[in-house]
N, C-alpha and C positions, 0 to 999 in steps of 0.2 A: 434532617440528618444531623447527627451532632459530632463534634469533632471527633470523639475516642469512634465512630462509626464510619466516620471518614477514613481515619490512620486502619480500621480493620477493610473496608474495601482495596482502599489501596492495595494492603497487604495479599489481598486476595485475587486481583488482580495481575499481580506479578506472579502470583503463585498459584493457582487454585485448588490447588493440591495441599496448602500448609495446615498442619494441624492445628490445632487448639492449643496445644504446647506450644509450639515455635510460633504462634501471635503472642500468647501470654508473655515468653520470654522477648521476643521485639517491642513491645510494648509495656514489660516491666510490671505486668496486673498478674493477677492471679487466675490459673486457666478457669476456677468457677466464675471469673467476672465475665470472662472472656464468653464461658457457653450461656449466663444471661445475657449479653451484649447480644450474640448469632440467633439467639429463641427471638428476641426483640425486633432484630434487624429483618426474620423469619415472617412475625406479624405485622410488620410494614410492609414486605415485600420487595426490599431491597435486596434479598436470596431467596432463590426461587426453590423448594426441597430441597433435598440431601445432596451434598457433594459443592456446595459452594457454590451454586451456578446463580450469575447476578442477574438479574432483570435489565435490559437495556434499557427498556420504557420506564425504570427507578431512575436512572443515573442523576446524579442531582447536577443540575446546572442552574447560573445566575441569569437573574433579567436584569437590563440596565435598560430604564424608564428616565427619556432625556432626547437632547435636542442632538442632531445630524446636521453639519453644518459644512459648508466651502468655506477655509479660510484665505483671506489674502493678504499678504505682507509685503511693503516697502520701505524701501529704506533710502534715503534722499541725503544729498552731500551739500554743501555748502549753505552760504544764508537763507534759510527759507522762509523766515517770516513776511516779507513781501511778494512772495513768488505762486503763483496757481496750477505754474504747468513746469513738471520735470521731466528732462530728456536724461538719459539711459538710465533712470533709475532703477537698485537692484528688486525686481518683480517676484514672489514665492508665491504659490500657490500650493497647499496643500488640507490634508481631509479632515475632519474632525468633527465637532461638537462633544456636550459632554459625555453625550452616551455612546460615542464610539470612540472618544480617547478612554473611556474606564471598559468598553467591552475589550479596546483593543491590549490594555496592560493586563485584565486579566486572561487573556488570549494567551500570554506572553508567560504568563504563570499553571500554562496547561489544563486552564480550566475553554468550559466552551462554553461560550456567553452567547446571547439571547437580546435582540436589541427591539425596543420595542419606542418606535417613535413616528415621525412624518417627514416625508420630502415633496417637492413640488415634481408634478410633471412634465420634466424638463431635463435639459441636458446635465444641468449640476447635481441633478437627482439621481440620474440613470449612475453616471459614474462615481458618483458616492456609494451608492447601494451597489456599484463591480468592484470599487476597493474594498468593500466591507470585505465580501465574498469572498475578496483574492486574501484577505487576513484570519481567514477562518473563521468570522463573523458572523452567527444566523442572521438575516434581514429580513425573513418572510415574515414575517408579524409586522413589519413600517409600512403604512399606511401610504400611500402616493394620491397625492390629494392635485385635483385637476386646478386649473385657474389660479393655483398660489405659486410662489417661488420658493422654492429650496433657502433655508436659512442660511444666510452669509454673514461672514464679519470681515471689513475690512481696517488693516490697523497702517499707519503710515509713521514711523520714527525717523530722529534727529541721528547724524554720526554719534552722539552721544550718546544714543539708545533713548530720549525721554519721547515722551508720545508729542508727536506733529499734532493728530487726528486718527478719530475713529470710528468706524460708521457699522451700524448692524442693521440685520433685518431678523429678527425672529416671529415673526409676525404667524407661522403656519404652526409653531409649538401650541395655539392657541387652537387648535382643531383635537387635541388629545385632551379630551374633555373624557369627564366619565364612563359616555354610552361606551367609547371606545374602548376603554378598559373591561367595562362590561361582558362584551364581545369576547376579550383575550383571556375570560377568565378559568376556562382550561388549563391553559399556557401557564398563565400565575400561579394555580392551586398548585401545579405540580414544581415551581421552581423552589430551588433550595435555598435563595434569598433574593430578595426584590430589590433593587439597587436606585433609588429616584432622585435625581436631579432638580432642583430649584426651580427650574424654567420649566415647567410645565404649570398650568393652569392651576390656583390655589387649592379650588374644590377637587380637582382629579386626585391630586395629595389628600387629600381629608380624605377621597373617597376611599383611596390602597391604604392609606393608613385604619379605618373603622371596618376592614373586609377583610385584611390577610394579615395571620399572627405577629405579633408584636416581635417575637424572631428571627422574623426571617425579612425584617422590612431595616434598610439602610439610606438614611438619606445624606447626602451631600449638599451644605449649602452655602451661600454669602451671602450678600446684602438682601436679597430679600426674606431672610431667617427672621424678625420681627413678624411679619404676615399672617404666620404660618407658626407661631408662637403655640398656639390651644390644640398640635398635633403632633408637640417634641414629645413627651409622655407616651405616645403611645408607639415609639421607634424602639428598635431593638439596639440601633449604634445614630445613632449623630455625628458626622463629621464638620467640622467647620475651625473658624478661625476666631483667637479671642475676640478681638474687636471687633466682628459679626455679635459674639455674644454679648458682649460688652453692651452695643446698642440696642439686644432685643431686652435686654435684664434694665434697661437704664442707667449702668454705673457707667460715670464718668471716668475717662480716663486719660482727657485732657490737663496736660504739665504735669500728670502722674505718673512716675515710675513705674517701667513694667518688672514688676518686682512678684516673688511669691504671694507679696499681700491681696494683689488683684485677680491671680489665678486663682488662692484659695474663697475669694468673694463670689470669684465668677461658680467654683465648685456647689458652693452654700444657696445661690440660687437654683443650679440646677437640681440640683436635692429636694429642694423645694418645690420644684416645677415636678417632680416625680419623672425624672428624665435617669434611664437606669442605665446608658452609658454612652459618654461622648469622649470624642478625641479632639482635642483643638492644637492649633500651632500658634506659637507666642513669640513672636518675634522671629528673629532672623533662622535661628536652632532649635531653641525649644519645643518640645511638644509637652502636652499635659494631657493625661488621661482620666476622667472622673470614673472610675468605674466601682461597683461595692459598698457605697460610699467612702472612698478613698479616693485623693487626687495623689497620682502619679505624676513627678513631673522629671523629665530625661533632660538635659544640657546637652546634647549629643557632639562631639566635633571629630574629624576625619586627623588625623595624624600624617596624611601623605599628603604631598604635592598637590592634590586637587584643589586642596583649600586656600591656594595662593591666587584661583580664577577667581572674578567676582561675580558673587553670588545675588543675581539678582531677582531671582524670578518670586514671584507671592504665593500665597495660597489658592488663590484661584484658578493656576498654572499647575500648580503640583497634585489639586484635589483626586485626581485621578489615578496618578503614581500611590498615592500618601492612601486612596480608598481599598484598591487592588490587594497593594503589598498587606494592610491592615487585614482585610476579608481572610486572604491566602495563613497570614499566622493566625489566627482566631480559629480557622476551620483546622489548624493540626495542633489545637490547645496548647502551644506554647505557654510558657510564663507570660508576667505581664513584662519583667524587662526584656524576655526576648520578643515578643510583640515591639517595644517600641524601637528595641533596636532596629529590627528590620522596615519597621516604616520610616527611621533618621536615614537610612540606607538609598530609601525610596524617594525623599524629598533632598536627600542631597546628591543623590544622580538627577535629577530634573533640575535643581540649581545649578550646578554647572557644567551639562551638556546643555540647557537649553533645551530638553525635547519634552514635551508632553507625554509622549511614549516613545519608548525606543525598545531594536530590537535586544538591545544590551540588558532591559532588565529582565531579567532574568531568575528561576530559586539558585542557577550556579554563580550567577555575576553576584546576585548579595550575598551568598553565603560566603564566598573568597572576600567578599568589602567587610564583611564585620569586623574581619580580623582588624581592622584598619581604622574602627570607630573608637574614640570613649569617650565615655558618657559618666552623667553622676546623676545618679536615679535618688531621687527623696520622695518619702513616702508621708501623704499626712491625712490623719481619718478627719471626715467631713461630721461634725453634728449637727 
């Protein structure tokens, strides 16, 4: 489904009564684009004959292909680098992994996501897949695998926030091997974009990437973006952070300035790599967009009072906020400065609430924060 296809469901949706006219005029096209748009949208079978009637078994929905995870957090007060064992320290418990903090923001953005991963059978499984549930989450496609453990991450910080220690288990993402994809390949063919996480198995990624259109496939990554270098080309978005790419391109960027000069090097590789569109974050604000051959690059900063918390979180933290919010404007063809506006939107509500996802984000909580952004957008073609 393509974005002007989406803005016409919607449209039809709220109304299914609206003419041809009144799309044309809310959409600002002309009503012959509009009655090839409905003939087209006809032969897919996202309208079922006359009168507008949608196919439910069309509705386009995302899958997020990725790890389900328990996390746990503490936070410890005074000296601790001699210390093994802390009495009342503050305990958090809460649900995650990357493919249900990015089902759960696009949840949040009234789409209805599709999670497609594995839990252990076990107690931290069962209640990860009822919170899924209880956030509107599909989970019947996760895999419940006997004998393993549910993926945890335990993280333990200083009163000054820097990391104690940190302990993971992902050991059971290693069971989402291809057969399994194989299997969901139903569920895939029909989803309106494929959304994959880093932490699944390297060949399962080559395999959704060389199976399902270059369109509709989104990957989000970090450190392990080098690996998995010989199947950026074949992604319809890239997500990631410069210094991921920095390391899979080779440029150094050690005692170097992060300056225009190395996002436009980083762009001139990607070009080369035949990678047709990535979004990276550049430091603390920046975002840069290679798309077209063109890098985009936004400075973006907040004008209100928010911007006097500190802003601590990475990209690793926000990839999910920074994925959702990106998909959400891409699918109602925004501009490209309104695209990045609302993803600076997206990574600076997760910088300083701290949340991976929250119920605040929201299409009304960004659209009242833009007023509230600026930014200074430069434009420069890649050769």
């Amino acid at each position: 489904m393509t974005g002007r296809e989406k803005q016409i469901i919607d449209l039809i949706t709220l109304n299914p009564l609206i003419s041809q006219d009144e799309i044309a005029a809310k959409l600002k096209i002309t009503r012959s684009s509009v009655s090839v748009y409905i003939t087209n949208m006809m032969k897919k079978g996202l309208i079922v004959g006359r009168g507008y009637i949608l196919d439910k078994e069309k509705d386009s929905f995302p899958v997020c292909v990725g790890t389900l995870a328990v996390d746990f957090f503490g936070y410890i007060e005074g000296d601790s680098e001699d210390k093994i064992l802390f009495d009342n320290a503050d305990l958090q418990i809460s649900y995650g992994g990357c493919a249900k903090n990015l089902a759960e923001n696009l949840s949040l953005l009234d789409y209805k996501p599709l999670v497609i991963s594995a839990v252990g059978n076990d107690v931290l499984g069962k209640e990860l897949l009822n919170e899924c549930t209880r956030e509107g989450i599909d989970v019947s496609n996760v895999e419940e695998i006997k004998e393993k453990n549910t993926a945890s991450y335990l993280e333990i910080r200083r009163p000054n926030n820097s990391l104690y220690m940190g302990l993971s288990n992902w050991r059971i993402d290693y069971e989402l091997t291809p057969d399994v994809f194989r299997g969901k390949h139903r569920i895939l063919n029909k989803a309106d974009k494929i959304i994959i996480d880093d932490s699944i198995p390297v060949e399962s990624i080559k395999y959704l990437s060389q199976t399902y259109g270059k369109s509709r496939l989104v990957l989000q990554s970090t450190a392990r973006l080098p690996i998995i270098k010989d199947v950026i080309s074949t992604l319809g978005l890239l997500i990631t952070d410069a210094a991921y790419l920095a390391d899979m391109f080779e440029i150094k960027i050690e005692g170097r300035d992060m300056d225009t000069s190395l996002t436009k090097e980083i762009a001139l590789k990607l070009k080369q790599a035949d990678v047709t569109d990535c979004l990276f974050t550049f430091g603390r604000e920046s975002l840069c967009w290679y798309h077209d051959n063109k890098l985009y690059c936004s400075n973006a900063k907040f004008n209100d009072l928010l911007t006097e918390q500190p802003i601590h979180q990475r990209f690793g933290t926000a990839r999910a906020a920074i994925t959702a919010v990106m998909i959400y404007a891409m699918d109602r063809s925004y501009p490209v400065e309104s695209i990045l506006r609302h993803v600076a939107c997206a990574r600076h509500h997760v910088a300083v609430y701290g949340r991976i996802s929250s119920y605040l984000l929201t299409p009304d909580f960004i659209s009242r924060h833009l007023d509230h952004l600026e930014d200074n957008l430069q434009i420069f073609p890649i050769y």
